[in-house]
PAZAPA-4460 file (N, C-alpha, C; in steps of 0.05 Angstrom, whole numbers, plus 32768, in hexadecimal, padded with zeros to 4 digits):
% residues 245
    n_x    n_y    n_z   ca_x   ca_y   ca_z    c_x    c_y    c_z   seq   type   mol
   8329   86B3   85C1   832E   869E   85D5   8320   8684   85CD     1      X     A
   8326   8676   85B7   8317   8665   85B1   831E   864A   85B7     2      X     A
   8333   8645   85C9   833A   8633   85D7   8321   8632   85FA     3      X     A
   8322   8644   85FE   8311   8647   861B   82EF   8641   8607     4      X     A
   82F1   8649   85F4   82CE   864D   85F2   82CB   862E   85E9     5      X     A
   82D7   861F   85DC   82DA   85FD   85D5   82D2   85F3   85F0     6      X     A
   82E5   85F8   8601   82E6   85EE   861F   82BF   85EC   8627     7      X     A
   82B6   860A   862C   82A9   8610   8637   828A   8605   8620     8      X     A
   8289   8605   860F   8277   85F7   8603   8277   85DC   8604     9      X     A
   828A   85C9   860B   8294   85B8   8601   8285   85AB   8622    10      X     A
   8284   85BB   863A   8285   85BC   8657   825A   85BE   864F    11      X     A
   8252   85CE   8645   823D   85DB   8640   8228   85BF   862E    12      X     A
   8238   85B2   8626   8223   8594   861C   8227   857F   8635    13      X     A
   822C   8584   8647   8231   856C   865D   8217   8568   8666    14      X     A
   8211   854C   8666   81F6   854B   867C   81F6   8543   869A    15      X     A
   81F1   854B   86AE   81F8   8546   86C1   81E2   853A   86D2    16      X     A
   81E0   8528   86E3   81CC   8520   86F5   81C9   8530   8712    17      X     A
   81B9   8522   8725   81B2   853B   8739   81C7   8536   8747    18      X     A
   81CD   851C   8750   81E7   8515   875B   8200   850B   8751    19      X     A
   8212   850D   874F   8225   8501   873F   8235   84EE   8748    20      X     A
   8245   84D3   8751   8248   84BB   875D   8260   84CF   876F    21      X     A
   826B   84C1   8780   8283   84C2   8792   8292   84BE   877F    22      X     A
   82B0   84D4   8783   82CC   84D0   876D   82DC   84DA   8781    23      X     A
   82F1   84C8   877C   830F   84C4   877D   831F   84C6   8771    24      X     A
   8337   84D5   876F   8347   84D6   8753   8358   84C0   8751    25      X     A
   835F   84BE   8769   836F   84A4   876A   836C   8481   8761    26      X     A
   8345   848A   875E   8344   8460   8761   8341   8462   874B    27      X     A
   8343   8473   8730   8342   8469   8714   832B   8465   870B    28      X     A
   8317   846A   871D   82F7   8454   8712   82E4   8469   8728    29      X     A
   82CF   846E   870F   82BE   8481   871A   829D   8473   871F    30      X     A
   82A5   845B   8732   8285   844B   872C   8289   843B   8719    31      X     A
   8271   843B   8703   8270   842C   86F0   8288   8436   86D7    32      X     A
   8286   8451   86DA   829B   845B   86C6   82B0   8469   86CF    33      X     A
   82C9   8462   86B6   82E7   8468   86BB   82E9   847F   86B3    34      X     A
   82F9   8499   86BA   82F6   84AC   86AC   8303   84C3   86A5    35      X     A
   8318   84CB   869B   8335   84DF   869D   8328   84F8   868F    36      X     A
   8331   8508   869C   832A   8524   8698   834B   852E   8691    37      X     A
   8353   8538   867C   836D   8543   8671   8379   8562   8684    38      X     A
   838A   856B   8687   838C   8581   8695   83A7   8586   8688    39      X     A
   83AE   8595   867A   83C8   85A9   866D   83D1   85B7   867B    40      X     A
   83E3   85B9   8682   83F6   85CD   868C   8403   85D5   8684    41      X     A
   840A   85F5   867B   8424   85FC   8676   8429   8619   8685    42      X     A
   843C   8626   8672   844A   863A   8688   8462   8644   8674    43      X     A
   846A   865A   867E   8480   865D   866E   84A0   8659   867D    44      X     A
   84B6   8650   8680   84C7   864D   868D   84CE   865F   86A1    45      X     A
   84CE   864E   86C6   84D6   8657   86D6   84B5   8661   86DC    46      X     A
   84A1   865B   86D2   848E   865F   86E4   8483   864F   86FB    47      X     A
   8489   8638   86FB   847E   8623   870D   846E   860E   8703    48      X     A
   8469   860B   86E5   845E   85EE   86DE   8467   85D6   86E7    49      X     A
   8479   85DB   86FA   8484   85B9   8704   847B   85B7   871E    50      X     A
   847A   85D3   872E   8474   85D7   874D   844F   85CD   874D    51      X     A
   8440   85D2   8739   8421   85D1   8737   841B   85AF   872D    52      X     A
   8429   85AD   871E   842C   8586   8712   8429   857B   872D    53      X     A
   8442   8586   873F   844E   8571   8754   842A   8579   8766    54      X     A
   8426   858E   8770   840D   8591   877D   83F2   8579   8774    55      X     A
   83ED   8580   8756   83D7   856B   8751   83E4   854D   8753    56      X     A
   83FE   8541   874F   83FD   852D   8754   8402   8524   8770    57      X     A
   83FA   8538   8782   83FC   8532   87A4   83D8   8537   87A8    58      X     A
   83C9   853E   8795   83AE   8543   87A0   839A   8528   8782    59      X     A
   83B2   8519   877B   83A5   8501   8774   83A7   8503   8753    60      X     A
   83AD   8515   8748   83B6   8513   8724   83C7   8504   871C    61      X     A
   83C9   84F2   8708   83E5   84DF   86FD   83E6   84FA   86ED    62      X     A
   8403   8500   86F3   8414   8516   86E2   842B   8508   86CF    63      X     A
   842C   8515   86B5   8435   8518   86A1   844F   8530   869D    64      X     A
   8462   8528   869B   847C   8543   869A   8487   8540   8683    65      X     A
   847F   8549   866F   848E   8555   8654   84AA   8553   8648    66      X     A
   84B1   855B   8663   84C9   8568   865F   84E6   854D   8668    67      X     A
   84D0   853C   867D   84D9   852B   868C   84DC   850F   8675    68      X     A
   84CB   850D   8669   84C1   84FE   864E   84DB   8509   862F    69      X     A
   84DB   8524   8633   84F3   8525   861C   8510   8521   8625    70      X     A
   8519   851E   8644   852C   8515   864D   8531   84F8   8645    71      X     A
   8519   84E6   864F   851F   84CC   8644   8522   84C5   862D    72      X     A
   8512   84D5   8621   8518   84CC   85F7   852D   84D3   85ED    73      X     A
   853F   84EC   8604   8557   84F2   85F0   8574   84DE   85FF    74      X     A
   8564   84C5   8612   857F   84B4   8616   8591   84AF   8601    75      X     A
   85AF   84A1   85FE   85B5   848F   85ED   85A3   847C   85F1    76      X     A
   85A3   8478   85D2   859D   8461   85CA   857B   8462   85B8    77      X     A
   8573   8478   85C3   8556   847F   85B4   8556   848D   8592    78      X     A
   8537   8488   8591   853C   8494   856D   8546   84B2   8572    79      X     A
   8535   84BC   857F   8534   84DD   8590   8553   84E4   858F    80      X     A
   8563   84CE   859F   857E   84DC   85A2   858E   84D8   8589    81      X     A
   8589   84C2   8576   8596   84C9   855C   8591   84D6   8548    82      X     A
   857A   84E4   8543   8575   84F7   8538   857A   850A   853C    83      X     A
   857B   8514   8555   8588   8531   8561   85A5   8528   8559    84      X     A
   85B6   851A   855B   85CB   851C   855D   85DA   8517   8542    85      X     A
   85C7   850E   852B   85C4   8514   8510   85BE   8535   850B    86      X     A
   85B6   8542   850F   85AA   855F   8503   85B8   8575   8519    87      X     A
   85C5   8576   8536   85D4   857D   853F   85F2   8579   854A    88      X     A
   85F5   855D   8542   8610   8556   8538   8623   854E   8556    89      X     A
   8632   8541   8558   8640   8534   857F   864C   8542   8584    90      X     A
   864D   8562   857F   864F   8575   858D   863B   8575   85A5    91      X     A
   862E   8570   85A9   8618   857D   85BB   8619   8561   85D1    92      X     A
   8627   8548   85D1   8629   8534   85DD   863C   8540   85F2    93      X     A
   863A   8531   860D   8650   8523   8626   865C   851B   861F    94      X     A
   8673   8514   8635   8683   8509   862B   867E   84E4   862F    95      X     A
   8661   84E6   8641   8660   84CF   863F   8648   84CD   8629    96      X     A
   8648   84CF   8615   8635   84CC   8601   861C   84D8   8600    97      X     A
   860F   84DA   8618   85F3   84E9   8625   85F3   8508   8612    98      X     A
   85DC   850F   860F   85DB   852E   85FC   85DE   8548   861A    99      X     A
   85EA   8558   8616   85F4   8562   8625   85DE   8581   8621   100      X     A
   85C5   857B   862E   85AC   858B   8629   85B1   85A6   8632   101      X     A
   85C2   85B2   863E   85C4   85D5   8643   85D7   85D5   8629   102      X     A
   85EA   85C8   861F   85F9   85CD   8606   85E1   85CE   85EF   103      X     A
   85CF   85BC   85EE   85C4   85BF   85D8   85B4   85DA   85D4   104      X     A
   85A7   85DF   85EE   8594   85F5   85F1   859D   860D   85E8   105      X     A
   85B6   860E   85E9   85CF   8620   85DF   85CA   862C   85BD   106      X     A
   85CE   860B   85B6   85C7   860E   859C   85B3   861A   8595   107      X     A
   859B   8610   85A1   857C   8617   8590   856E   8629   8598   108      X     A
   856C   862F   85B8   8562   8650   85B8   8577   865E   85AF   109      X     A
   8561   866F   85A4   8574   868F   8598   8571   8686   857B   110      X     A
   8567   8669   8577   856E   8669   8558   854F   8658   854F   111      X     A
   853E   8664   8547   8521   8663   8540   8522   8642   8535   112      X     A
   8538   8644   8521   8535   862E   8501   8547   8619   850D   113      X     A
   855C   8617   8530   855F   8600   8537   854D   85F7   854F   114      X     A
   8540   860C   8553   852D   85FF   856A   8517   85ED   855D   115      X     A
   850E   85F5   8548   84F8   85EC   8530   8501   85CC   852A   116      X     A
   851A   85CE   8527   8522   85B5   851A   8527   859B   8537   117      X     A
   8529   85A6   8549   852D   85A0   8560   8518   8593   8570   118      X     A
   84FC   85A2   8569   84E5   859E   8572   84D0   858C   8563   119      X     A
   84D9   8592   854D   84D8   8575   8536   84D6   8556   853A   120      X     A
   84ED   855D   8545   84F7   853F   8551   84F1   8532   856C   121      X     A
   84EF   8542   8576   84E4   8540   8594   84C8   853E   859C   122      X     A
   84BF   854A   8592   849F   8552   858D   848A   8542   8590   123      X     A
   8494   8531   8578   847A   8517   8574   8482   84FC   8584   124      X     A
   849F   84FC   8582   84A2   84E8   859E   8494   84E4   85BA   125      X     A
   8495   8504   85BD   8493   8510   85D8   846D   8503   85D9   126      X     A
   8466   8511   85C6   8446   850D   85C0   843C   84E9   85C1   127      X     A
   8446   84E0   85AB   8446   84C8   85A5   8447   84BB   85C6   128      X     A
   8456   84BD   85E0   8457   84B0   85FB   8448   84BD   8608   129      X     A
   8438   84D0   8606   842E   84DD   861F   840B   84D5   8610   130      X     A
   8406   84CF   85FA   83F1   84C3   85F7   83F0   84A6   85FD   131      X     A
   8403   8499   8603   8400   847D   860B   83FD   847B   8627   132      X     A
   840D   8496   8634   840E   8495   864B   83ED   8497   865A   133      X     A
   83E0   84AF   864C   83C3   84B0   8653   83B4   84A0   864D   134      X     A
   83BD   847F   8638   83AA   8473   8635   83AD   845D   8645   135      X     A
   83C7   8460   8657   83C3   8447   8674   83C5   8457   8687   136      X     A
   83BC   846E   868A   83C3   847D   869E   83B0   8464   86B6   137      X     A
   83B9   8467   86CC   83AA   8459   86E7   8394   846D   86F1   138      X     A
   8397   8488   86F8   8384   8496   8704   8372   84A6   86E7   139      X     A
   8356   84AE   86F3   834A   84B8   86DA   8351   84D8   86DC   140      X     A
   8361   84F2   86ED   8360   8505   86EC   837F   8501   86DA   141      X     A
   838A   8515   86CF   839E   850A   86C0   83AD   8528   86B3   142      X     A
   83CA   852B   86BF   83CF   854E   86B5   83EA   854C   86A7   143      X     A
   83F4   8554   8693   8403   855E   8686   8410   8572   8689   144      X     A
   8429   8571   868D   8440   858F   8687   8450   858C   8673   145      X     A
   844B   85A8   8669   845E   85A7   864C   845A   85C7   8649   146      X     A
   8474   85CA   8643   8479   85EE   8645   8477   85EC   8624   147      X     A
   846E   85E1   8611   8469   85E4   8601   8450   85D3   85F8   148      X     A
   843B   85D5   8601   8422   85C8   8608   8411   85D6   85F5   149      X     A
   840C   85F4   85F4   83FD   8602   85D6   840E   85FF   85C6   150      X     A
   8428   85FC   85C2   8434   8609   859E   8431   85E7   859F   151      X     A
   842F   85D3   85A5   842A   85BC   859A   841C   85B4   8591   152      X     A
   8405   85C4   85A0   83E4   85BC   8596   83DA   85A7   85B1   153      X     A
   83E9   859F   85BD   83DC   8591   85D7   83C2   8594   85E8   154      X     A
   83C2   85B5   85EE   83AF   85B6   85F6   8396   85AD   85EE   155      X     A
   8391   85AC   85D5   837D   85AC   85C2   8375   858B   85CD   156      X     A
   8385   857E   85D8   8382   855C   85E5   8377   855C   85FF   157      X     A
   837D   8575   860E   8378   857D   862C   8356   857D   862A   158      X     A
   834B   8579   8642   8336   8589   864F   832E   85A0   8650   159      X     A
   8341   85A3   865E   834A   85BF   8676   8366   85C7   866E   160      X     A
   836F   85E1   8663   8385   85EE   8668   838E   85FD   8681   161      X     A
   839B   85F6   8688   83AC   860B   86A6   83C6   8612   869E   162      X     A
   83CF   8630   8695   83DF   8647   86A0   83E6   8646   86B1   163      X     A
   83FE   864A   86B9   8417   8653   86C9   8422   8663   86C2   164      X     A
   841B   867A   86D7   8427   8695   86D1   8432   869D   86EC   165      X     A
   844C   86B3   86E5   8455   86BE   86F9   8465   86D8   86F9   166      X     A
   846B   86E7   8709   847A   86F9   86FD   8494   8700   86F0   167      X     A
   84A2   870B   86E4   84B7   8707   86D4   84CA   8704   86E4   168      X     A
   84CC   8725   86FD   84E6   871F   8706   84E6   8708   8715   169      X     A
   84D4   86FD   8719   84CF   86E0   8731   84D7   86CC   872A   170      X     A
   84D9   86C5   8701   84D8   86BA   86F5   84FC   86B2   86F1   171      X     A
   8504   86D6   86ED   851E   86CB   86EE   852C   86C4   8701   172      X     A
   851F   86CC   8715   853A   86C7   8735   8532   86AF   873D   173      X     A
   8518   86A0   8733   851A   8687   8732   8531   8676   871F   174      X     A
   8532   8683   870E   8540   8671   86F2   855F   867E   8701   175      X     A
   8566   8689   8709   8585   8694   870D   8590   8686   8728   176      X     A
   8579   8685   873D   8577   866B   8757   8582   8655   874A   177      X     A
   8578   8648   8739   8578   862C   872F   859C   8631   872B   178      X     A
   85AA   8637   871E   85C5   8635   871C   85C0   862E   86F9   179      X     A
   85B3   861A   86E7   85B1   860D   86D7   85B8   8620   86B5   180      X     A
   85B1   8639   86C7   85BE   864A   86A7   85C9   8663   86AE   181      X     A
   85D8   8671   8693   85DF   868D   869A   85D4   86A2   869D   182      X     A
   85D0   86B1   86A1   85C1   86CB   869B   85B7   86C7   867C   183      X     A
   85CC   86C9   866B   85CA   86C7   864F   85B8   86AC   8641   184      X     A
   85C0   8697   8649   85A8   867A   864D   8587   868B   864D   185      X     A
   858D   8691   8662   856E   8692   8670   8560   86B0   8657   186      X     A
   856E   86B9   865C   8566   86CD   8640   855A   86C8   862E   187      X     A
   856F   86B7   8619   856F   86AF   8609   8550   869B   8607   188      X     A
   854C   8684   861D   853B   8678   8623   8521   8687   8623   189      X     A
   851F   869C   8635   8507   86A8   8636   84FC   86B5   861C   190      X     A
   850C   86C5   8611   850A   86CC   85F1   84FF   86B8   85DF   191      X     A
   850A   86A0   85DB   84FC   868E   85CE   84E0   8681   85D1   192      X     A
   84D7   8683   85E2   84C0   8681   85F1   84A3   8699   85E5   193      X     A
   8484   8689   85E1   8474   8693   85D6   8465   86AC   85E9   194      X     A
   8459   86B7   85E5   844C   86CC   85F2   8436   86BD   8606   195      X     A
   843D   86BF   8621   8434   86B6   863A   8413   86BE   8638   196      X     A
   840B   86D7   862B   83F1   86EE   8633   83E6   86D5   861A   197      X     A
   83F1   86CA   8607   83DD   86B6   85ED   83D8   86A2   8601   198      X     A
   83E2   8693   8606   83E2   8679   8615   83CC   868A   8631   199      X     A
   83C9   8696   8642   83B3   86A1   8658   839F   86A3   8645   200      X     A
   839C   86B0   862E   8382   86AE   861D   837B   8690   8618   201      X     A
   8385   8680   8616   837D   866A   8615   8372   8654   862F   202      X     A
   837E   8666   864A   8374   8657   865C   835D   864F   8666   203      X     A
   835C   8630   8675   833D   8639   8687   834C   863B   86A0   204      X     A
   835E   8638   86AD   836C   863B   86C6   837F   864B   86C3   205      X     A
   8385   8664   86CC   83A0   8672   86D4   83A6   866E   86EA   206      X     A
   83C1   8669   86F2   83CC   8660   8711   83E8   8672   8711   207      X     A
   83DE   868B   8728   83F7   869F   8725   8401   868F   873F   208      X     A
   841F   8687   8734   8437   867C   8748   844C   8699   8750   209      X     A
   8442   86B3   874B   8455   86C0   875B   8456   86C3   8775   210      X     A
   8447   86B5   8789   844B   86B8   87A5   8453   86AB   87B0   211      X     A
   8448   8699   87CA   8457   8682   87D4   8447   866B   87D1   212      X     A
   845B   8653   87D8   844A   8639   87D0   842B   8638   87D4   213      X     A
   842C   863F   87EF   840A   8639   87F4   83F7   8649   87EA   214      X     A
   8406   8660   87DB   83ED   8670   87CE   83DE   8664   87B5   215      X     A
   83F4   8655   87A6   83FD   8646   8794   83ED   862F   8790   216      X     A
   83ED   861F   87AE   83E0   860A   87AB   83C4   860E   87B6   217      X     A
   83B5   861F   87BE   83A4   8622   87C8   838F   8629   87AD   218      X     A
   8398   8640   878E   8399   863B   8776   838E   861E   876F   219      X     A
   839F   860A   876C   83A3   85FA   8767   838F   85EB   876D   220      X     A
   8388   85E6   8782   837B   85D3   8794   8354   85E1   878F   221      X     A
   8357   85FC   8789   8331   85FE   8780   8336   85FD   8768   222      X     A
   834F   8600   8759   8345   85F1   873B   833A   85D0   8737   223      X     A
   834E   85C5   874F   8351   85A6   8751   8331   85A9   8759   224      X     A
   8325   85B3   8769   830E   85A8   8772   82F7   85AA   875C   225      X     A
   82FA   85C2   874B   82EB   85C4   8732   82F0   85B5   8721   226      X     A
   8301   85A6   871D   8300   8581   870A   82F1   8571   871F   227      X     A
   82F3   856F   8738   82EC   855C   8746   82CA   8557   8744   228      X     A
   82C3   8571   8746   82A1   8584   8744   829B   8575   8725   229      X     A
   82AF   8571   870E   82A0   856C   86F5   82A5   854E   86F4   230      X     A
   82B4   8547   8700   82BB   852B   86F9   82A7   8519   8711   231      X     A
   8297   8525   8721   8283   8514   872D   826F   850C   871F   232      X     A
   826A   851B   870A   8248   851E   86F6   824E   8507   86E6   233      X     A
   823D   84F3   86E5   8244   84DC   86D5   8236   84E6   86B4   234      X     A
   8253   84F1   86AC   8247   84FE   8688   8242   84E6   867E   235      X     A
   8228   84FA   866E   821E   84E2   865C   8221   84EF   8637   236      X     A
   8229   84FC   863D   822E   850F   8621   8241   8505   8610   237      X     A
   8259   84F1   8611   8272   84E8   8607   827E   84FF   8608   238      X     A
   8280   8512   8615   829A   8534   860C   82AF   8523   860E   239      X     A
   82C8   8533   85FB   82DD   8521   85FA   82E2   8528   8614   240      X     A
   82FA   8519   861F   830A   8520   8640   82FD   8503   8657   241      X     A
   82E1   8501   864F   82D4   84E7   8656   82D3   84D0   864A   242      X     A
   82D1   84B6   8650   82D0   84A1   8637   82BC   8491   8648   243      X     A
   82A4   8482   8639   828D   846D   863E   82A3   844D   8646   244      X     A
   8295   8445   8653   82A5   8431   8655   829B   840F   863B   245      X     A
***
């Protein structure tokens, strides 16, 4: 687990005073100092990484959506969308020019060496905005979703990692609710997907979404309060996740 033990050492040089100032996540400014604490999220599809995002950004986090971020890069007109459409070819286009993203998905799960080439391209774009995004972020608590947040190496940028986990069959009659794939889609999808139990070894938060909302957010909300608990201590240590002003 040498992602949790980084964390926890990393937590273990902090110096803390007896009192630590009044914080808000919302006013951006912690006293004399400004201060973002990173928070990762991932999950494996159809667990609820979008349902837990939407929670911290109602209890004061500027949220980050991954996924919401590779929608916009693959508009016309972007590098993102001519490269894909170079190496998977206007097959995979609308008819109004737009990339026609359940066709492509078609393509590349099930197929290791086009998802690779796929993720290639997408990848560092994706990366390349979501670090600009955290460097004007407005509030200092600050969370990320990306169902591909470990195989990127992201977390390693995080704080704090948080897991989203749930149970399978929950997983799928969520994904088969949605309308958005086939039986065969969703298969296919989940198959391609890394081993859920690696990514929990790496956690410092697991948040089981198999129940109902409020069990969910109730999770949520004593994790939220355990950033709130670290982010009062005016560190004097530089740990990354904090910055001196």
């Amino acid at each position: 687990m040498p992602g949790r033990l980084r964390r926890q050492t990393s937590a273990a040089r902090l110096t803390l005073s007896a009192a630590g100032p009044a914080f808000d996540p919302r006013d951006g400014v912690c006293y004399n100092r400004r201060v973002i604490q990173l928070i990762g999220i991932t999950g494996n599809l159809g667990a609820g990484k979008s349902s837990v995002l939407g929670m911290l950004a109602e209890l004061g986090a500027y949220t980050i959506d991954a996924d919401q971020l590779t929608r916009e890069l693959m508009v016309p007109g972007t590098s993102v969308y001519q490269q894909v459409i170079e190496v998977f070819g206007p097959a995979i286009l609308n008819p109004d020019g737009s990339i026609d993203r359940r066709g492509l998905g078609r393509r590349v799960f099930g197929d290791p060496q086009a998802l690779a080439r796929l993720e290639s391209i997408v990848h560092p774009a994706v990366m390349e905005r979501i670090e600009g995004l955290i460097a004007a972020a407005p509030r200092p608590v600050v969370a990320i979703e990306a169902v591909k947040l470990v195989e990127a190496g992201l977390h390693r940028r995080c704080d704090v990692l948080w897991v989203v986990i749930a149970d399978p069959q929950i997983v799928r009659a969520r994904l088969s609710a949605q309308g958005d794939l086939s039986q065969d889609e969703i298969d296919a999808r989940l198959a391609a997907q890394a081993s859920i139990a690696e990514k929990v070894k790496l956690a410092d938060v697991v948040i089981d979404n198999s129940g109902t909302e409020e069990e969910t957010r109730a999770q949520v909300v004593r994790a939220w309060e355990h950033i709130l608990t670290r982010a009062q201590a005016p560190w004097t240590s530089g740990t990354r996740g904090y910055r001196d002003e």
